[in-house]
C-alpha positions, 0 to 999 in steps of 0.5 A: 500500500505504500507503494501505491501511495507514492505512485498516486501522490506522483502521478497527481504531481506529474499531472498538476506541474505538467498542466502548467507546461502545455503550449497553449499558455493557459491556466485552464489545464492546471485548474482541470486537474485540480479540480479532478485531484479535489474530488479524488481526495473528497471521496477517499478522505472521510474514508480514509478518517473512518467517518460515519456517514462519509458521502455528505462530507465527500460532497462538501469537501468538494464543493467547497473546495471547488468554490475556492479554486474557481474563485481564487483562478478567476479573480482579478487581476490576479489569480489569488487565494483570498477565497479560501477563508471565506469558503472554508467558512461558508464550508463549516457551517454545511458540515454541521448541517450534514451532521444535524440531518442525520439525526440526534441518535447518530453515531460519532457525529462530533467526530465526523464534523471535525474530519469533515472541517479538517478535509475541507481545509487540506482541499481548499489548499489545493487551490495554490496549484490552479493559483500557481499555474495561471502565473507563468513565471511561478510555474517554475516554483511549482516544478521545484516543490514538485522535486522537493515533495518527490525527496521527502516521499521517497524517504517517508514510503521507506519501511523506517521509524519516524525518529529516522524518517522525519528527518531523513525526509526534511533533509532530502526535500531541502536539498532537493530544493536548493539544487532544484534552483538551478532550473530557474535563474529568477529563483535564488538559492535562498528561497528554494531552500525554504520551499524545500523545507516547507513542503519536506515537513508537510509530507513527512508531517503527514507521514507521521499522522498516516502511520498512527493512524494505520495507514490506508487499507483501500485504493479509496483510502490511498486516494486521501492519504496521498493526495493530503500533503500534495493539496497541502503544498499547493498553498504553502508553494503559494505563500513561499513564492508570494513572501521571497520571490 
């Protein structure tokens, strides 16, 4: 099962920064695949958590999500990622309400909403990738947290402890950053270095979370438990390039 979430979580990479390298210099590609990432990760994530009632939660994640990615690409000027507060926000208040339709006798209620809220936030941070690929000079940024991401998952999918996973991981993505600098002359080493470090830990911080939890034990499972840290990086690659670049 490991190996199958490190070849889900590559192949969603490899889709995601290849989108933004198509000829026809438009965002549209990025953000199709974003979209169809946010959607595999609604249906495996409340699986994943072992939700009670998981499809209404699916359902949300998506939407919501959806809603930020879309609104995020279209805003003007620039893409941005001012609509996932107020998305997220608008999404709390649907997850209590899936939860209130199920009745007062339902099991695991409370437990359901906060994998429903912690879902729709791990997705609505997906939306960095869309944001990322309808700026082409950021597009380079992408392909190095991609390389970085790919270090710190090939330690993280090693049948290792975490007190030499966690760190072996880190280290690999900030190295993988630095030299991954040299693919661009715009971005200098500095930066590439902290988007190195950025996505490293949340990769190996996710890989932590899944081993306590057990692992995903379905190819539906496999889809959240691998697409989690990816959707994670979009924004954090958002917010790196934002601050340094």
């Amino acid at each position: 099962m490991r190996l199958k979430v490190l070849a889900t979580g590559t192949i969603g990479l490899a889709l995601l920064v290849g989108a933004g390298y198509l000829p026809n210099n438009s965002h549209w590609p990025v953000t199709a695949i974003t979209l169809l990432l946010l959607a595999a990760f609604a249906l495996g994530w409340p699986r994943l958590m072992r939700a009670s009632s998981p499809n209404p939660l699916s359902v949300v994640i998506f939407g919501i999500s959806a809603a930020a990615t879309l609104l995020g690409v279209m805003a003007d000027p620039l893409p941005t990622l001012a609509w996932v507060a107020p998305s997220v926000a608008a999404g709390v208040v649907l997850v209590f309400l899936t939860q209130l339709v199920r009745g007062t006798d339902a099991s695991k209620r409370l437990e359901s909403a906060a994998v429903g809220i912690t879902g729709m936030l791990v997705a609505s941070f997906g939306s960095g990738w869309a944001a990322l690929g309808a700026q082409e000079p950021w597009r380079a940024g992408a392909l190095m947290a991609g390389i970085s991401i790919l270090a710190a998952a090939a330690a993280g999918v090693l049948r290792l402890p975490d007190r030499i996973a966690f760190p072996l991981g880190f280290v690999l993505a900030v190295l993988a950053g630095g030299a991954a600098s040299l693919l661009h002359p715009r971005i200098e080493l500095v930066p590439a270095l902290v988007l190195g470090a950025a996505c490293g830990l949340v990769v190996v911080g996710f890989r932590a979370m899944l081993v306590s939890l057990g692992g995903p034990r379905s190819t539906v499972q496999a889809l959240g438990a691998a697409l989690a840290p990816l959707l994670v990086c979009g924004s954090v690659t958002w917010y790196v390039l934002l601050i340094l670049v």
